[in-house]
C-alpha positions in Angstrom: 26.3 4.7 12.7 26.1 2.8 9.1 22.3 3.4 9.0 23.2 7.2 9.9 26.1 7.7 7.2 23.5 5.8 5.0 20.4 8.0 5.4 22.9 11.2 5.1 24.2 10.2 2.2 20.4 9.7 0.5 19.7 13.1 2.0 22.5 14.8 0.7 21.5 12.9 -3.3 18.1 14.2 -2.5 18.7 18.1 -1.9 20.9 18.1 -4.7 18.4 17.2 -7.2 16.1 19.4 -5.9 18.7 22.1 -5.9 19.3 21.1 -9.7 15.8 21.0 -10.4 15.3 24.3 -8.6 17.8 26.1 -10.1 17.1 24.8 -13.8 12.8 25.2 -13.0 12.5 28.5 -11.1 16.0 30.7 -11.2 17.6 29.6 -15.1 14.2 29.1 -16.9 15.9 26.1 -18.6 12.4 23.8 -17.8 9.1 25.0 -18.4 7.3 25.4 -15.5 3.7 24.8 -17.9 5.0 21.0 -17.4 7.8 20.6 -14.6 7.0 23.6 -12.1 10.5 24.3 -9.6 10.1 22.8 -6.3 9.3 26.0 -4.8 6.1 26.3 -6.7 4.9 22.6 -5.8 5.7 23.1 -2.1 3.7 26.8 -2.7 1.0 24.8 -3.4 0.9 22.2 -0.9 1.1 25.5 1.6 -2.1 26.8 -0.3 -4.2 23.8 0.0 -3.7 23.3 3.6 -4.1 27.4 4.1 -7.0 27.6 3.1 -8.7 24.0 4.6 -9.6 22.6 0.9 -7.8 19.5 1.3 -8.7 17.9 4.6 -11.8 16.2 3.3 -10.3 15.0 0.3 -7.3 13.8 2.8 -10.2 12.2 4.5 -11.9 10.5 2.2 -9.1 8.6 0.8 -6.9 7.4 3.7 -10.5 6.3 5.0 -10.9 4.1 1.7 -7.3 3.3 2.0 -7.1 2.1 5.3 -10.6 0.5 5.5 -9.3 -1.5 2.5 -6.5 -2.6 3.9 -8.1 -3.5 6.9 -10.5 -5.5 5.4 -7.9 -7.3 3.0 -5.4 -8.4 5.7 -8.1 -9.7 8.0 -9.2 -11.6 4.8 -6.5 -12.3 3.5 -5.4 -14.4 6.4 -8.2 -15.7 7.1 -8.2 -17.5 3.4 -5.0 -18.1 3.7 -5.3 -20.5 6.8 -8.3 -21.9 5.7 -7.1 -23.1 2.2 -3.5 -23.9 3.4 -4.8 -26.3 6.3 -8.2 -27.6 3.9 -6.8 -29.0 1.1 -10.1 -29.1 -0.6 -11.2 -25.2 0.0 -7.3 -24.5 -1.6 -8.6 -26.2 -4.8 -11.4 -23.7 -4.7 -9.8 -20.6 -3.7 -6.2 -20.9 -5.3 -7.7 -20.4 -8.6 -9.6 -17.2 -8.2 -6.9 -15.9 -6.2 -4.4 -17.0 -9.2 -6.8 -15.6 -12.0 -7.3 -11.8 -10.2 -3.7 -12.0 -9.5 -3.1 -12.5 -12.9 -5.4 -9.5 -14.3 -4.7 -5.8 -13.7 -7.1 -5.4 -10.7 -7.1 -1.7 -11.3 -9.2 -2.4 -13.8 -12.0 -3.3 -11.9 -12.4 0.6 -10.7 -15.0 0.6 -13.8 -17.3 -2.2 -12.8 -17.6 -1.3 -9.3 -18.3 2.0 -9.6 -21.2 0.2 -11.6 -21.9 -1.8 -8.4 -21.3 0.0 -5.6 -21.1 3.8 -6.6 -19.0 7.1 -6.8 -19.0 7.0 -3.0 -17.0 5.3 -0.3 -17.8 1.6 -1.2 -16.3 1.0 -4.6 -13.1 2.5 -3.3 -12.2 0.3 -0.3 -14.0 -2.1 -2.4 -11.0 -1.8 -4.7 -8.5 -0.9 -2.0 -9.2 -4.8 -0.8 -9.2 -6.3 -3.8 -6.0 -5.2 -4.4 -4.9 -6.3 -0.8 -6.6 -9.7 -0.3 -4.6 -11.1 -3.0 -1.4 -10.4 -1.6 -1.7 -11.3 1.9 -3.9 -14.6 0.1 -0.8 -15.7 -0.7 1.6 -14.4 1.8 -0.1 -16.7 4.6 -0.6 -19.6 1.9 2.9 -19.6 1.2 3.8 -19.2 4.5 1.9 -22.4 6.1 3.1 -24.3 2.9 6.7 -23.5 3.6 7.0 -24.7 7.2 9.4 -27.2 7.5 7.4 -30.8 7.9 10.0 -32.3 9.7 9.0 -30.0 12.6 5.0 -30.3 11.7 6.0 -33.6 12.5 8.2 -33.5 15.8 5.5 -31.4 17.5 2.5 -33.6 16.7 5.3 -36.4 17.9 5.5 -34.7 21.3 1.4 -34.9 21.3 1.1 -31.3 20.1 -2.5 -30.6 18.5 -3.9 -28.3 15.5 -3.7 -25.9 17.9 -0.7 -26.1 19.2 0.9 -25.9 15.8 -1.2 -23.0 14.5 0.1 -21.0 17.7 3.5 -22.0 18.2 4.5 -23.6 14.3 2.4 -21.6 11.4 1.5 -18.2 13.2 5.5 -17.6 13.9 6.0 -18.1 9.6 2.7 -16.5 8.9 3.7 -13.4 10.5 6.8 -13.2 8.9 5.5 -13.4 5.4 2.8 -11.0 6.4 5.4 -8.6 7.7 7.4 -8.9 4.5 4.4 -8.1 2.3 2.7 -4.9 4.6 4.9 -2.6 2.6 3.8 -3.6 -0.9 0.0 -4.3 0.6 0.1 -0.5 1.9 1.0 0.7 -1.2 -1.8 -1.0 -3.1 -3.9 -0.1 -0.6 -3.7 3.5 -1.5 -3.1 2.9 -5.0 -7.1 1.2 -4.8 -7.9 4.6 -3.2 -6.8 6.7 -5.8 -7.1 5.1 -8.3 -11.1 4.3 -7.8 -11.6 8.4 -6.9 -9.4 9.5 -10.1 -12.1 7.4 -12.4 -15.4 8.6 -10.5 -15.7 11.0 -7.3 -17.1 13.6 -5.8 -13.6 14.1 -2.9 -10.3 12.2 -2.6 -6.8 12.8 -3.7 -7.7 11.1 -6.8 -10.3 13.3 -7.5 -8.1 16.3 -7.3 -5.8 15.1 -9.3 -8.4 14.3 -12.2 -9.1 17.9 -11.8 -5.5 19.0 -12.2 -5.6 16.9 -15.8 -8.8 18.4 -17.0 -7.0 21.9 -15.9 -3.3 21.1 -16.9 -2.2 22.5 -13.5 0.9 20.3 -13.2 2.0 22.3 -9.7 -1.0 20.9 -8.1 -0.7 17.0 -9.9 2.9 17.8 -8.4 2.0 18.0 -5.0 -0.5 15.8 -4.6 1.6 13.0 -5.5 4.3 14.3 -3.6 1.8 14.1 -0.4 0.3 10.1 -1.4 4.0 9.6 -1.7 5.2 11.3 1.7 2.5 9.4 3.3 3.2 6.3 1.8 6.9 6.6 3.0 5.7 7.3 7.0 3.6 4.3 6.4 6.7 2.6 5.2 8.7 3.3 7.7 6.1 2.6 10.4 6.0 -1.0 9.0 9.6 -1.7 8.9 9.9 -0.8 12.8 6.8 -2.8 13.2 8.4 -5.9 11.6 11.6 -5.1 13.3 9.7 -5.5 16.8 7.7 -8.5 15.6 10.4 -10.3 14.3 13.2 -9.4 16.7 13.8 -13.5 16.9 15.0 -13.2 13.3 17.0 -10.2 13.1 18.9 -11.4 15.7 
């Protein structure tokens, strides 16, 4: 019932700015619709682009970078993670190129491996994972470190091996930092996507929306971002119940 009150009440906020923005955009003539088009004219938009079929291959092309990207950066991610949070010595390789491309805008990377890899596919999963592997890096690195050694200690006590304590001690923490990191890893995910397909591509979202800029259409830089967003939201919320499943031992 508090969730329900909750997500009315952020319903309610919601149609009212769009009401607002409606009725200042497309029935006052108070904002000009050259650079904030009304609501209606955005969603008119949206209608056209799925009408007549233009925007399923750019749909295509960049939840396939997206999710490939974030495929390949979880599986990586915690595969580094393990390995340098249980090898000391591999942690003081990889902890320092994980630290130095956390530390530089990776977006900035789109350039260089375009270079590399092209205008197709590969340079933008390529940055989708980049983006990821980081985050998940550190989510499972963290989470192994943070494991209470006191019970590290009880189970190899009670003649528990590596084994044992990967299954029953560090993937139970791994999961939950994992979990608690999908949201922002999804959203980088997709931001990789773009991103790499607004700087060089022949199809994406991101190279539609180049095309708006070069065309100032700001009803179709409108929707598109509305649609990454919407999607981005579903993916959200798929997460959350996912984690909520996962991790029914701590929410209760």
């Amino acid at each position: 019932m508090k969730n329900a009150g909750l997500y009315l009440r952020r319903s309610l906020a919601l149609l009212l700015v769009l009401g607002l923005w409606q009725l200042g955009a497309g029935v006052l003539g108070w904002i000009d619709p050259f650079y904030l088009p009304a609501p209606s004219s955005i969603a008119a938009t949206i209608g056209q682009l799925f009408a007549d079929g233009s925007i399923y291959t750019h749909l295509e092309a960049t939840f396939g970078a997206a999710f490939a990207g974030l495929a390949l950066g979880l599986a990586s991610g915690i595969v580094l993670g393990f390995i340098a949070a249980l090898v000391p010595l591999l942690a003081e390789l990889l902890e320092p190129v994980m630290v130095l491309f956390n530390a530089i805008p990776r977006v900035i990377l789109a350039p260089l491996f375009i270079i590399w890899l092209g205008i197709g596919l590969p340079s933008k999963v390529a940055l989708s994972f980049i983006l990821v592997v980081v985050i998940i890096f550190f989510a499972v690195y963290n989470g192994i470190r943070d494991v209470d050694q006191t019970l590290v200690e009880r189970v190899r006590t009670l003649g528990g091996g590596t084994f044992t304590l990967i299954r029953e001690v560090y993937v139970p923490s791994v999961v939950s930092w994992v979990m608690s990191n999908l949201k922002v890893a999804l959203g980088f995910a997709f931001t990789g996507a773009v991103v790499g397909e607004f700087v060089a591509s022949t199809r994406g979202l991101g190279y539609l929306l180049a095309f708006a800029q070069s065309t100032y259409n700001a009803a179709l830089s409108l929707a598109l971002i509305f649609m990454v967003a919407t999607v981005v939201m579903l993916l959200f919320a798929a997460a959350g119940w996912l984690e909520r499943r996962l991790l029914r031992w701590k929410y209760a």
